[in-house]
C-alpha positions in Angstrom: -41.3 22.8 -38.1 -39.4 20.5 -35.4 -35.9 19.6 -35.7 -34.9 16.4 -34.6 -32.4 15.6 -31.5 -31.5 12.5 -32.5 -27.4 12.0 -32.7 -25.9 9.8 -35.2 -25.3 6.4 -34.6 -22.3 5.2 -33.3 -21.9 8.7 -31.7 -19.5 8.1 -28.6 -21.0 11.2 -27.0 -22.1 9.7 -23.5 -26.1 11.0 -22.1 -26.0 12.8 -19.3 -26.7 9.9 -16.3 -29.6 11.5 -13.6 -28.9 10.7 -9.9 -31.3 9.1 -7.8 -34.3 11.1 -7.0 -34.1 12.3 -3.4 -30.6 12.1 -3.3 -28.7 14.4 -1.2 -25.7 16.7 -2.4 -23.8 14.7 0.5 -24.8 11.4 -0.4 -24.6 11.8 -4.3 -20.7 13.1 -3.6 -20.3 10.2 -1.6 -21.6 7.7 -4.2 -19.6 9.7 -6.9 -16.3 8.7 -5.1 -16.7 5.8 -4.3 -17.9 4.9 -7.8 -14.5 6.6 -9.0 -12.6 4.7 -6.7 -14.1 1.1 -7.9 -13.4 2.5 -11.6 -9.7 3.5 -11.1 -9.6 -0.3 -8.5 -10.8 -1.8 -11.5 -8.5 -0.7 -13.9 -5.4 -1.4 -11.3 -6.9 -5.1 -11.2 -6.7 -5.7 -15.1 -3.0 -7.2 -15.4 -1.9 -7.2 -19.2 -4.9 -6.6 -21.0 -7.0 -3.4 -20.6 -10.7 -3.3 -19.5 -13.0 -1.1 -22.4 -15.5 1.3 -21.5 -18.2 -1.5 -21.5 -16.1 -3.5 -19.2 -15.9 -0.9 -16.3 -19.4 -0.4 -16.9 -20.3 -3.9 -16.0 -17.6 -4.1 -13.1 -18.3 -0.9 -11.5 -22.2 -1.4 -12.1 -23.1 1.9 -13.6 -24.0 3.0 -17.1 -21.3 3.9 -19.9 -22.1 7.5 -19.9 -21.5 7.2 -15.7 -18.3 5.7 -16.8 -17.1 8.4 -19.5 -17.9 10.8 -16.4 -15.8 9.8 -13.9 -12.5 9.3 -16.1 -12.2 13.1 -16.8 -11.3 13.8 -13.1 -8.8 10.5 -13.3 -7.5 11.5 -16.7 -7.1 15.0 -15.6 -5.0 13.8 -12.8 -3.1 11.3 -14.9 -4.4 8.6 -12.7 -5.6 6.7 -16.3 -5.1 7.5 -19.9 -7.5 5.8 -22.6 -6.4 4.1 -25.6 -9.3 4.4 -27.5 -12.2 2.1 -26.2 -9.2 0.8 -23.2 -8.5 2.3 -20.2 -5.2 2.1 -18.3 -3.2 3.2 -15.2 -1.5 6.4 -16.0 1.7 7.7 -14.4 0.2 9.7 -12.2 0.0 6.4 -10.2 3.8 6.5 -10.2 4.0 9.9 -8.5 1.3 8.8 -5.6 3.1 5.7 -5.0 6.5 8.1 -4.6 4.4 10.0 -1.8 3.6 6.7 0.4 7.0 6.1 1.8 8.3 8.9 3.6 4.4 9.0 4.7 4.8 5.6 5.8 8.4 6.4 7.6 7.1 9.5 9.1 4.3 8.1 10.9 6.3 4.6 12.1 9.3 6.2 13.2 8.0 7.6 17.0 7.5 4.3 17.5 10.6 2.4 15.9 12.4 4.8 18.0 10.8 4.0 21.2 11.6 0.1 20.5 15.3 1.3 19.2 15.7 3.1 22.7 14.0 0.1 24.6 16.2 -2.8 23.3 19.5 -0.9 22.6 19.1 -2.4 19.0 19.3 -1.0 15.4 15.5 -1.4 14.9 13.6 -1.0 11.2 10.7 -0.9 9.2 10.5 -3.6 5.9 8.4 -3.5 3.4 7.6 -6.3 0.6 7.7 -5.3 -3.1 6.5 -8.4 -4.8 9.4 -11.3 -3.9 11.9 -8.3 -2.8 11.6 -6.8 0.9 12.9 -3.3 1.4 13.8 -1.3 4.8 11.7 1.9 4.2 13.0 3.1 7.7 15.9 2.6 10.3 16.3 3.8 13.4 19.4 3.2 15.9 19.6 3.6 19.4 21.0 6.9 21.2 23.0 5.7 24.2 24.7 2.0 22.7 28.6 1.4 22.5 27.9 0.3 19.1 24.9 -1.4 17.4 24.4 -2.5 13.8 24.1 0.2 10.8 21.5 -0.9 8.6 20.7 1.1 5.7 17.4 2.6 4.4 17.1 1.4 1.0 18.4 -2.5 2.2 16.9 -4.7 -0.4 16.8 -8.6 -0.1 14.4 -11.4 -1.0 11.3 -11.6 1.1 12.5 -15.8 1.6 15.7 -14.5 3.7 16.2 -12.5 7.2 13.1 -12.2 9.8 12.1 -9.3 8.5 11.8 -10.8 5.0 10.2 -13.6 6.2 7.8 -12.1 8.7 5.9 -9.9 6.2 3.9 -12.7 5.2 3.9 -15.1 8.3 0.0 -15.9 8.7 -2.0 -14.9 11.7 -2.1 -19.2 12.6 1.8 -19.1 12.8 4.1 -17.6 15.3 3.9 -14.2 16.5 7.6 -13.3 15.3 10.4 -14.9 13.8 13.9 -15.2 14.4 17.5 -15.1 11.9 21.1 -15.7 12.5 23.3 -14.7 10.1 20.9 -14.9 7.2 21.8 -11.0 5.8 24.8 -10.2 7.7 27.3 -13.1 9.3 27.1 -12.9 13.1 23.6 -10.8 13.0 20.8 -11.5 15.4 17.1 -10.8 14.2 14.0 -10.9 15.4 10.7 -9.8 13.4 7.0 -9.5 13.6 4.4 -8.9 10.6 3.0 -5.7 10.6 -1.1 -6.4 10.7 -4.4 -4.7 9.7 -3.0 -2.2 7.4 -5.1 -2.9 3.9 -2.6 -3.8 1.0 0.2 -3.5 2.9 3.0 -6.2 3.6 5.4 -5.4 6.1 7.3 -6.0 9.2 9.2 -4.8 12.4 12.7 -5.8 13.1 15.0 -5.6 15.3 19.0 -6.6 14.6 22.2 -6.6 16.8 25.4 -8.3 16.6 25.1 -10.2 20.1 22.1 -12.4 20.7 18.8 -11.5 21.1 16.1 -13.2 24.3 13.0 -14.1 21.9 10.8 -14.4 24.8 12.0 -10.5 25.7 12.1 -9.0 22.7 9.1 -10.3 20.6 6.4 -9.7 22.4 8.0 -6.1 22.2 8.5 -5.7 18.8 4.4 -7.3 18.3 3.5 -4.1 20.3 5.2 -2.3 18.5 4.1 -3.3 15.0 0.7 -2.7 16.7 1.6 1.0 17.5 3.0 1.1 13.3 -0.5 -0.1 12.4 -2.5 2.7 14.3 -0.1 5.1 13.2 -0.9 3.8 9.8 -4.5 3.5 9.9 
């Protein structure tokens, strides 16, 4: 006498998915990550209300059971944490996004400091948080009298200073902005968007409390927010 298989219904159990005949180990590790990275992209992208199971299913592209799959790794990892059917970011997020900074400053800095030395100016990394810019990185020069002391953790709106304004000055406008006075009475600035780094909004500046030559110092600063962006990439 057989015994039937056949699970009850409404059984959340997901089916086991089969890869693509002729797929390699390579290529089916490949497509694995990537899939898991347009799931966890996905659920980032849902603002207040969270996708369901069936909704990642239809945005990723891949069957429910495929989706049921690749959140035990993110769950695991507190990347995402399901509220029955939902799925949302999970703090883990939090402690990845504490790790990008001093990445960010680490690789930026051999090059702020070669600008810093150059121009015999406090020179610094900003980076946009929403309306709010932030210096993630200073560096002042060596062998000045006296410069300006700028500190890491600065905050101000991303609508004052030329390095709050340069983070999102399109590639049709200027190559770099200049300030006066905007943060600091009496300050100089000069600033350039930092370009081709994917999600990221930031800028190079340079400040000093004597005026700055545009022509001599911008094009300088561009180069160097190039160098940030290799660094970065």
């Amino acid at each position: 006498m057989s015994t039937s298989s056949a699970r009850p219904a409404g059984d959340p159990t997901p089916e086991p998915e089969r890869e693509p005949a002729g797929a390699t180990p390579t290529k089916e590790s490949s497509l694995t990550l990537e899939r898991g990275l347009n799931l966890l992209q996905a659920v980032a992208d849902a603002d207040s209300e969270a996708p369901t199971i069936s909704d990642l299913a239809n945005i990723v592209g891949v069957s429910r059971a495929a989706v049921y799959r690749l959140l035990g790794p993110l769950q695991s990892r507190g990347l995402v944490r399901r509220e029955g059917s939902k799925v949302r970011l999970g703090l883990g997020v939090l402690w990845l996004a504490g790790k990008v900074v001093p990445q960010l400053r680490f690789a930026a800095l051999p090059a702020l400091r070669a600008l810093a030395e150059r121009v015999g100016a406090t020179v610094h990394l900003t980076v946009a948080d929403g309306n709010e810019a932030q210096a993630i990185a200073v560096v002042e020069p060596s062998w000045t009298s006296y410069h300006v002391a700028y500190r890491v953790g600065t905050r101000h709106s991303v609508q004052r200073g030329a390095a709050g304004r340069a983070v999102d000055l399109s590639e049709e406008g200027p190559k770099w902005i200049t300030s006066v006075g905007e943060l600091q009475p009496g300050a100089y600035g000069v600033a350039a968007p930092v370009r081709g780094v994917a999600g990221l909004r930031a800028s190079v500046g340079v400040i000093a409390m004597e005026p700055l030559s545009p022509d001599e110092v911008g094009p300088l600063v561009v180069r160097t927010c190039s160098a940030v962006a290799d660094a970065l990439g």
